[in-house]
TORDO-587539 format. One line per 2 residues: number of its first residue (from 0); for each residue x, y, z of N, C-alpha, C. Coordinates in steps of 0.2 Angstrom, whole numbers, plus 2048, in hexadecimal, padded with zeros to 3 digits. Example, Ala and Ser with C-alpha at 12.3 -4.5 7.8 and 13.67 -1.06 7.14 Angstrom:
2
0) 842/7E4/827/83E/7EA/827/842/7F0/827 | 840/7F5/823/844/7FB/824/840/800/827 .
***
This chain:
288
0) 678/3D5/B5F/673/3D9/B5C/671/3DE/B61 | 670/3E5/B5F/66F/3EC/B62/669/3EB/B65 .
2) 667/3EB/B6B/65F/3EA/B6D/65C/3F4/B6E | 659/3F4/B70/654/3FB/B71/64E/3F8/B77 .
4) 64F/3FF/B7C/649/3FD/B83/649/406/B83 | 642/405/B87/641/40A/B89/641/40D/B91 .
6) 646/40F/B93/645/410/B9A/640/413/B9C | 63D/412/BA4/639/414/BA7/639/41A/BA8 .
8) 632/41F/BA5/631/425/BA6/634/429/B9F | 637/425/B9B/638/429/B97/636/428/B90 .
10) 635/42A/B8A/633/42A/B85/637/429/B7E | 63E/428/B81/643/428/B7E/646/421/B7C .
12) 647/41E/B78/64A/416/B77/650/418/B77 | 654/413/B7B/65B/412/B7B/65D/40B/B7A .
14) 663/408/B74/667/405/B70/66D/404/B75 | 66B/3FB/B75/670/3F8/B7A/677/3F6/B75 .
16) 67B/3F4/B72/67E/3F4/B6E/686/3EF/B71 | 689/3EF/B6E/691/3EC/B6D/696/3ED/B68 .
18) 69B/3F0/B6A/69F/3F2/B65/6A3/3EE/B62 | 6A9/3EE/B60/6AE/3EA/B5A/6B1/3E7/B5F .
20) 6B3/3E7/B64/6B6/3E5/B69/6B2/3E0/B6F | 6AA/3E1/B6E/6A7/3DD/B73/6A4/3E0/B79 .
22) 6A7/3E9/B79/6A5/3EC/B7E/69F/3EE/B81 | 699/3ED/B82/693/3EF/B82/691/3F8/B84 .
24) 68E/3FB/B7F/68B/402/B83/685/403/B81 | 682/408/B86/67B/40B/B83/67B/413/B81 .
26) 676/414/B7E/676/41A/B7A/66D/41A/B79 | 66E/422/B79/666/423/B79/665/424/B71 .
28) 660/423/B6F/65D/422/B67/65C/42A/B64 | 659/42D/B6B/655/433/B6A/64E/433/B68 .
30) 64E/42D/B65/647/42C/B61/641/429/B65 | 63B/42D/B66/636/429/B69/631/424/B66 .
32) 632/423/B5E/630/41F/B59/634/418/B5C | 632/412/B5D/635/40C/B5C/638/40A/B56 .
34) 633/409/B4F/636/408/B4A/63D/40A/B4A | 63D/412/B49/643/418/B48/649/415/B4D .
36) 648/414/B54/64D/411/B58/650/40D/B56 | 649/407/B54/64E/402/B51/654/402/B4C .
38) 650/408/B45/656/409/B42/65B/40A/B44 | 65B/40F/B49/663/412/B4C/666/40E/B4F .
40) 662/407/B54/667/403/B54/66A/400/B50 | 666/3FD/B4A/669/3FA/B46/66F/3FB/B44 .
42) 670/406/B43/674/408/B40/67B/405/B44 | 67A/406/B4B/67F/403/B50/682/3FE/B4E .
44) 67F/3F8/B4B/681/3F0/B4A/685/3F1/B46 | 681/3F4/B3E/683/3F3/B3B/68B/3F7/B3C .
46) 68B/3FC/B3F/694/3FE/B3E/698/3FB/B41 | 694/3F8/B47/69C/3F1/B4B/69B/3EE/B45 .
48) 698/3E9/B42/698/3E5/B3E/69D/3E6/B3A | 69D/3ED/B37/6A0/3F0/B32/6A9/3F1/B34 .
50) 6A9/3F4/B38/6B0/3F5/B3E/6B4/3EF/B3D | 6B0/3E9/B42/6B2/3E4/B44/6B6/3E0/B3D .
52) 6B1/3DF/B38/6B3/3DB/B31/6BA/3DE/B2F | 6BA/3E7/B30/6C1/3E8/B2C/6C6/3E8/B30 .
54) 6C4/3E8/B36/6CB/3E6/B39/6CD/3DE/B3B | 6C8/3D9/B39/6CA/3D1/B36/6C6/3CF/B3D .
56) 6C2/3D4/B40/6BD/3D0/B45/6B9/3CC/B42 | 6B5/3C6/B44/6AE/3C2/B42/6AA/3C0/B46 .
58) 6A5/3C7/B47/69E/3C3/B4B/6A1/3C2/B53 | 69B/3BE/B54/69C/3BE/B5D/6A3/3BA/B5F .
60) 6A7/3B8/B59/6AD/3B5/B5C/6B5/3B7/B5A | 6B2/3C1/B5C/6B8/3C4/B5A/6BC/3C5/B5E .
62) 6C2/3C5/B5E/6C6/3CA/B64/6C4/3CD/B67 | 6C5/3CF/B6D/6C1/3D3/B71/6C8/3DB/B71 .
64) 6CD/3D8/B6F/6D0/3DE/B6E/6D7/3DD/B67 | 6DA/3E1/B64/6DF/3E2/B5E/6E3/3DE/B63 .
66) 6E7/3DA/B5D/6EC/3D7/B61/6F3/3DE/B63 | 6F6/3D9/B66/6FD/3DF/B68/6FF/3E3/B62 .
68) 703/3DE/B5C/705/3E4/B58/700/3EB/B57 | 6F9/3E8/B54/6F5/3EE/B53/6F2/3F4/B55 .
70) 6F4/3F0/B5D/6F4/3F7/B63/6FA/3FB/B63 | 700/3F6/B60/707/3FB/B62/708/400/B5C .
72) 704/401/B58/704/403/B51/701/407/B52 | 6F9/406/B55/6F6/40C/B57/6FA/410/B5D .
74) 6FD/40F/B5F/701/414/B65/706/418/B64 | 707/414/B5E/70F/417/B5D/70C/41D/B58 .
76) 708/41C/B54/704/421/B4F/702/427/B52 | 6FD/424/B59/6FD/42A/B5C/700/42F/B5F .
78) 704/42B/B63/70A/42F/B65/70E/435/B5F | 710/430/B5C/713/434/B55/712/439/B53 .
80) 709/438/B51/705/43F/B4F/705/446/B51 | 705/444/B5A/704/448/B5C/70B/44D/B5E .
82) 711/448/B5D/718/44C/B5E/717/450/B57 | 718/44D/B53/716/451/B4C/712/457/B4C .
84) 70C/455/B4E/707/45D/B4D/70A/461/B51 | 70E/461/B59/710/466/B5A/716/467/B59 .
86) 71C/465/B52/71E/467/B54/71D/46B/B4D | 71A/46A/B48/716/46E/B43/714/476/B45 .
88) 70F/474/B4C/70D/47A/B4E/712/47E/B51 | 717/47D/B52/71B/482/B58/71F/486/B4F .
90) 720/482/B4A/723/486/B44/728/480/B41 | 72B/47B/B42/72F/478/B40/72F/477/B3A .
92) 731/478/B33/732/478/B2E/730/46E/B2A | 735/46A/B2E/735/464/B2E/730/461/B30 .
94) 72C/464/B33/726/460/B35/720/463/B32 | 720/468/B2F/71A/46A/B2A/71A/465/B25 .
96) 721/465/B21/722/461/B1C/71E/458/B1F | 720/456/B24/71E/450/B25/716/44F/B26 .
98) 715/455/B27/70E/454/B2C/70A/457/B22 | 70C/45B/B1E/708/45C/B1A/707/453/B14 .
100) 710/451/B14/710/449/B10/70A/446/B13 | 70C/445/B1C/706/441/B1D/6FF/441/B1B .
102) 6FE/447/B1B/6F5/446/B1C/6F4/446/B14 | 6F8/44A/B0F/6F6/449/B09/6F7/43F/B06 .
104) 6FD/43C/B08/6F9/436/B08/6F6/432/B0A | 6F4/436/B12/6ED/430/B15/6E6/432/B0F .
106) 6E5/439/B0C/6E0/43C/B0C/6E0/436/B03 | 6E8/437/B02/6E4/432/AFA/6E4/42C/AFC .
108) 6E6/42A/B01/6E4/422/B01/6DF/422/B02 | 6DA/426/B06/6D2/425/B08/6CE/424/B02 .
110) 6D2/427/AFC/6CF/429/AF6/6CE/423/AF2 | 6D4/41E/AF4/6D6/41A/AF1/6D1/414/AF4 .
112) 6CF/415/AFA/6CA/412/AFD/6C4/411/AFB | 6C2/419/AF9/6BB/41C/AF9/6BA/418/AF2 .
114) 6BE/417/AED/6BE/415/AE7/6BD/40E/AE4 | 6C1/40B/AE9/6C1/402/AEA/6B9/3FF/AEA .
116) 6B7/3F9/AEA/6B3/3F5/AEC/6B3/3F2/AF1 | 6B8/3F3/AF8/6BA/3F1/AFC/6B4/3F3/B00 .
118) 6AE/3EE/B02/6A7/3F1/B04/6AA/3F1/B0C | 6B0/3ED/B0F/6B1/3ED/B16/6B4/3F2/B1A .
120) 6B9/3F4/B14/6BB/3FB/B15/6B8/403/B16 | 6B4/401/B0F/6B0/407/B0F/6AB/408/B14 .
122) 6A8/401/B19/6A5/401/B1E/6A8/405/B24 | 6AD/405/B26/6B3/40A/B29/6B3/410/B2A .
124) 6B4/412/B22/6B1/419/B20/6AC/41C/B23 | 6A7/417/B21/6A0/419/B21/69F/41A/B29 .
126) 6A2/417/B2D/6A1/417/B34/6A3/41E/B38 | 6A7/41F/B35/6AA/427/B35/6A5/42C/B31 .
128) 6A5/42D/B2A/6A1/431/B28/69C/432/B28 | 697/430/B2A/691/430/B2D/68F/433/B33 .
130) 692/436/B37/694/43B/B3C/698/440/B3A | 69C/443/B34/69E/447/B31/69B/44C/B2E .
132) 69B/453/B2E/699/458/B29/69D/458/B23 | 6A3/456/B23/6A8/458/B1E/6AE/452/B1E .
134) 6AF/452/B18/6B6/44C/B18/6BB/44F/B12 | 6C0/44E/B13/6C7/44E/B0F/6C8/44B/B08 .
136) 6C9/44D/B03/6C8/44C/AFD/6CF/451/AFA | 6D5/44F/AF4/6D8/450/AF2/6D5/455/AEB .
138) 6D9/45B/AEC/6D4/462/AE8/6DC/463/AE2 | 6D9/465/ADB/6E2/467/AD8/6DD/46D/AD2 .
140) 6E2/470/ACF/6E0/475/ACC/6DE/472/AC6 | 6E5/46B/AC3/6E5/468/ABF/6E1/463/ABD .
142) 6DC/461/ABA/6D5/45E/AB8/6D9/454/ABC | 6E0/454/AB8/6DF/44C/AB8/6E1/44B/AC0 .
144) 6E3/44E/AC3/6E7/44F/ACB/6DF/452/AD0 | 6D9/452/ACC/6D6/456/AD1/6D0/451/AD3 .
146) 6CC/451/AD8/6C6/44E/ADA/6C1/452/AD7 | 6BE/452/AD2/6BA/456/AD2/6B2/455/AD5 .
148) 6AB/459/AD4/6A7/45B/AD8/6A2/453/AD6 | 6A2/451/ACF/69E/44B/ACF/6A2/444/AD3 .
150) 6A9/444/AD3/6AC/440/AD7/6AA/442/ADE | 6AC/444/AE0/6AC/449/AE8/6A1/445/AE9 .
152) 69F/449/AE6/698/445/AE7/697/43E/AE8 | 69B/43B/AE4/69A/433/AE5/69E/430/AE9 .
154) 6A4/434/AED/6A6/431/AF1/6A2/431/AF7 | 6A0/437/AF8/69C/43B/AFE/695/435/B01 .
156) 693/433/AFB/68C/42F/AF8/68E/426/AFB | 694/425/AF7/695/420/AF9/699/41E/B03 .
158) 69A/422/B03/69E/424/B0C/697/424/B12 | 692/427/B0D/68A/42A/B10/68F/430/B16 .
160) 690/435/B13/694/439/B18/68C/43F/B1A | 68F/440/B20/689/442/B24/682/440/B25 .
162) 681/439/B23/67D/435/B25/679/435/B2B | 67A/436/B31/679/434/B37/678/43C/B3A .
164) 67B/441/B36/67E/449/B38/675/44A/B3C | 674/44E/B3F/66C/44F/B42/668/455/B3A .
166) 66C/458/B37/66C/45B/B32/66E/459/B2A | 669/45C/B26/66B/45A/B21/66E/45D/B1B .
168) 675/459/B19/67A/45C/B14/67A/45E/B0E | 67B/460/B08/67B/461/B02/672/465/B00 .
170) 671/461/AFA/66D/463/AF6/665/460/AFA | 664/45C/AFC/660/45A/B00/65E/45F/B08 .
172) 664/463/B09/661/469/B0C/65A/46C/B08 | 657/470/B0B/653/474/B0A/656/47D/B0A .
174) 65C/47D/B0F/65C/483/B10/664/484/B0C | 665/48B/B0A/66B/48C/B05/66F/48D/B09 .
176) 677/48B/B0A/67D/488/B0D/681/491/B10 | 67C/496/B13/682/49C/B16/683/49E/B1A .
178) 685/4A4/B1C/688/4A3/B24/682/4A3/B28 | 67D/4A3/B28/677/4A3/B2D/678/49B/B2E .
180) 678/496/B27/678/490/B29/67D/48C/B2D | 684/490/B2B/68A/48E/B2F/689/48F/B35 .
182) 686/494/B38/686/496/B3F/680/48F/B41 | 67C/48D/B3F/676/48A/B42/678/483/B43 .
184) 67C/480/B3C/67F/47A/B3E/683/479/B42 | 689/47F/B43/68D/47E/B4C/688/47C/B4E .
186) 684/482/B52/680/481/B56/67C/47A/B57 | 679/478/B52/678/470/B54/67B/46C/B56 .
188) 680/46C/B51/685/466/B53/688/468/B5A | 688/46E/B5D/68B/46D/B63/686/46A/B69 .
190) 67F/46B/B67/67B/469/B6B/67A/462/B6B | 67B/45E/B65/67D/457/B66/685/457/B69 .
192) 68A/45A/B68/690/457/B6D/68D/458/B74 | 68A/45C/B75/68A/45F/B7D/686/456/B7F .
194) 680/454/B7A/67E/44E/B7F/680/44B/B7D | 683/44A/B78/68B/443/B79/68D/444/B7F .
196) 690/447/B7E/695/448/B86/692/446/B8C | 68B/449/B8D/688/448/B93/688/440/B94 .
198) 686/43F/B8D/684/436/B8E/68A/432/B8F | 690/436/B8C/697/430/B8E/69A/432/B95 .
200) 698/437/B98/69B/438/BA0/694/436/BA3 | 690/435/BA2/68C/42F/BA6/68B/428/BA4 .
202) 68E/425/BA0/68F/421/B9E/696/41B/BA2 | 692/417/BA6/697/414/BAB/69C/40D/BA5 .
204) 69B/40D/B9E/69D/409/B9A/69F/40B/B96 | 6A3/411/B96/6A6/416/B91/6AC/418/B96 .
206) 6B2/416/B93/6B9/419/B96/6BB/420/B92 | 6BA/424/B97/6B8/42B/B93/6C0/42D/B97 .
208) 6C7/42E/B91/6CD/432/B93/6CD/437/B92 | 6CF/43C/B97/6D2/443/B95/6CD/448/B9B .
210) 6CE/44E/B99/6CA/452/B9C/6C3/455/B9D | 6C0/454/BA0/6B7/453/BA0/6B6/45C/BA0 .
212) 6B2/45E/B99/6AE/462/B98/6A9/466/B9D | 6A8/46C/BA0/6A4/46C/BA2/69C/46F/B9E .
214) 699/46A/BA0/694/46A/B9C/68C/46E/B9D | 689/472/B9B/686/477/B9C/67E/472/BA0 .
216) 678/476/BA4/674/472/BA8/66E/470/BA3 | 66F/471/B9D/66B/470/B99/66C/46A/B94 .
218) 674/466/B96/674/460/B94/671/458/B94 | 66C/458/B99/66A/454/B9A/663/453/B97 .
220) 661/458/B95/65C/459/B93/65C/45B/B8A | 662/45D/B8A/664/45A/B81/666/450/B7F .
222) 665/44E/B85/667/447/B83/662/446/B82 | 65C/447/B83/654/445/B81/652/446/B7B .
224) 655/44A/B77/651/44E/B70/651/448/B6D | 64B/447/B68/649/444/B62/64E/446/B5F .
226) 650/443/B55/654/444/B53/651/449/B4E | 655/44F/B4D/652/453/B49/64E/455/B44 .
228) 648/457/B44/643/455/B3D/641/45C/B3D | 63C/45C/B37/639/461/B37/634/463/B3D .
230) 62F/45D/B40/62D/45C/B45/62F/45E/B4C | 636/45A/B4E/638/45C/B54/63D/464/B55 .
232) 63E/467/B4C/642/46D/B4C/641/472/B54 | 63C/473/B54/63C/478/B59/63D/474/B62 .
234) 63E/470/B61/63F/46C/B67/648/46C/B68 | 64C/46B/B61/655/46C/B5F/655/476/B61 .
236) 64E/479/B5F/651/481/B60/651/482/B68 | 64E/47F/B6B/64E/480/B72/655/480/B74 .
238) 658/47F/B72/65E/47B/B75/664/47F/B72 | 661/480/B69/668/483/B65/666/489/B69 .
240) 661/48E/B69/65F/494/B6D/664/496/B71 | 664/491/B78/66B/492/B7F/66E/493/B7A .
242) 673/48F/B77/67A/491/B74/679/496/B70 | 675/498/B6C/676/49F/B67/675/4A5/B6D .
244) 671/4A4/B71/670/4AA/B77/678/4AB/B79 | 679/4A7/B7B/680/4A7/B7E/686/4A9/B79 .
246) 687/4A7/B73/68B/4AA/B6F/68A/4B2/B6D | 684/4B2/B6B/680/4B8/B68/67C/4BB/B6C .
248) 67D/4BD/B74/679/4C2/B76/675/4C8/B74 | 678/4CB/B70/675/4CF/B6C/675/4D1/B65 .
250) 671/4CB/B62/673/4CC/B59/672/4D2/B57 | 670/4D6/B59/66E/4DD/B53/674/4E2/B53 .
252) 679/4E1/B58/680/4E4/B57/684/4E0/B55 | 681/4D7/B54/687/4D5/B4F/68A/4D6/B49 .
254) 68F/4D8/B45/68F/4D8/B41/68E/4D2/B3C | 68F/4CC/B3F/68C/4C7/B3C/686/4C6/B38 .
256) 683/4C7/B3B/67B/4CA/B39/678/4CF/B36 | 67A/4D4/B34/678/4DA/B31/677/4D8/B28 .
258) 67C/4D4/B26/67B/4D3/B1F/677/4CB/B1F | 676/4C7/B25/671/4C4/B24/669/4C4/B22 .
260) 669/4C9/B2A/664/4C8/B2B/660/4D3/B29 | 65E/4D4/B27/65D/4DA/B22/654/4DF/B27 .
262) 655/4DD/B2E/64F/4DF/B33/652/4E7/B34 | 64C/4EB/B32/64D/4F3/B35/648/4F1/B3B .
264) 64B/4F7/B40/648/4F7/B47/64A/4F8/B4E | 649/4F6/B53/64C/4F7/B5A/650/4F2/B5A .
266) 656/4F2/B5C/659/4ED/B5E/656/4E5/B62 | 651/4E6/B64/64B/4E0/B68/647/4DE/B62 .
268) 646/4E2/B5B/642/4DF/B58/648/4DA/B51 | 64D/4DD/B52/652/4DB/B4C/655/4D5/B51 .
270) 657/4D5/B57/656/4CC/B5B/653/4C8/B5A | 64D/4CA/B5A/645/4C5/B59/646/4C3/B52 .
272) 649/4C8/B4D/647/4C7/B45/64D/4C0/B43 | 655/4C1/B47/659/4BD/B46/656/4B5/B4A .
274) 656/4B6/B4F/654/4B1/B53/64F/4AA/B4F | 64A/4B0/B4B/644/4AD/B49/649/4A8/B43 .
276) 64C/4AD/B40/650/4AB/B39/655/4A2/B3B | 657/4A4/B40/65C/49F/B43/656/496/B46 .
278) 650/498/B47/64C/494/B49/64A/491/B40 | 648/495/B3D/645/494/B36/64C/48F/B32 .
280) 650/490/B35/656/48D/B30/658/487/B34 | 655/484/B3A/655/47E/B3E/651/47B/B39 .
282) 64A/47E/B36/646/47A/B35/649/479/B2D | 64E/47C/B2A/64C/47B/B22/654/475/B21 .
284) 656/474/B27/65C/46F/B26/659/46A/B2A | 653/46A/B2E/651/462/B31/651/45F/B2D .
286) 650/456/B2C/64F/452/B2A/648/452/B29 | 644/450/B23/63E/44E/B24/63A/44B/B29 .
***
């Protein structure tokens, strides 16, 4: 079961947790509420639990790892993908064709998933989509070949797809879906990867392969945020700010901005006017 402490000197609950495999990690909550902690830990259980059940685990007397075939399946997979994507990328003809077969039948089998009553499957799903802004869904011109937007809804609904997202998706936003709001969503979500990262390269129980980011000095101090609300918004703009400063040194020459944001004035007063815009639109996508 996921416990929650709160380290010394800090105001932040962190979830001790076990994955599908029996690994133990910790993760900060974000959340200075206990209740709310709790919940995120829960959230943690419940998706090993979820995990573990579809891959034939049970409770504390799973495997601690896939047997051989499983692993060799997953390697061979990988490998293969990745021979395929480049060799799609470089132009090869035979390999667009395979790489397009492939993914249009993973995307309908998910479908086929999404559709089932298989509640340990869709558990799965749910483990992935829940951290997702967007998911794969098969589109046709033709009505009986097509997903359309009330299927597409009920899929999304039953998936809980962006679930967990720091921001809020669909119609439950408050703020209407345009480029002001594309630009802000990067920006958060990048602020959550940057202290992801920070926490899995200080994380002595995380096997972190490949090449280490380097990570700006203001990520240690993005692991502390609360989760996004209307409450904590301006404490998320702290932080989206460095990154927009940093992409956008100077809005009033971007062209980006000229049909957003409609501020006559000095260049210093049309900054201020976008800036403000960009803060206002943290708070109409927080959570309540």
């Amino acid at each position: 079961m996921a416990s929650i402490v709160r380290r010394r000197g800090s105001v932040i609950w962190t979830v001790f947790f076990r994955d599908e495999n029996g690994k133990q990690h910790c993760r900060s909550t974000k959340a200075t509420n206990k209740r709310q902690a709790q919940r995120i830990a829960d959230g943690y259980e419940r998706a090993r639990i979820g995990v573990a059940q579809a891959v034939g685990l049970k409770g504390s007397k799973a495997r601690t790892k896939p047997d051989h075939d499983a692993n060799e399946i997953m390697r061979r997979y990988v490998v293969g993908w990745k021979k395929l994507f480049k060799q799609a990328e470089s132009g090869k003809s035979w390999a667009v064709h395979q790489l397009v077969w492939s993914v249009c039948a993973g995307v309908e089998l998910l479908q086929q998933i999404e559709k089932s009553n298989d509640q340990e499957l869709i558990k799965v799903l749910r483990y992935f989509a829940r951290f997702r802004s967007n998911w794969p869904v098969m589109k046709s011109p033709h009505p009986k070949f097509d997903c359309d937007r009330k299927e597409m809804t009920e899929i999304f609904r039953n998936i809980e797809l962006g679930e967990n997202l720091p921001f809020l998706l669909g119609k439950e936003a408050r703020s209407k879906h345009d480029k002001l709001a594309e630009i802000v969503i990067d920006l958060i979500s990048k602020v959550g990867v940057i202290a992801r990262l920070y926490e899995i390269y200080n994380d002595r129980d995380w096997l972190f392969v490949g090449k280490r980011q380097r990570l700006p000095s203001w990520a240690k101090g993005a692991v502390e945020l609360p989760p996004l609300t209307k409450e904590t918004a301006d404490l998320w703009w702290k932080y989206v700010r460095l990154l927009f400063d940093k992409k956008f040194p100077n809005p009033s020459e971007d062209p980006t901005f000229k049909t957003i944001v409609r501020k006559k004035g000095s260049p210093g007063v049309i900054n201020s006017a976008v800036r403000d815009q960009v803060r206002q639109k943290i708070h109409s996508l927080a959570r309540k």
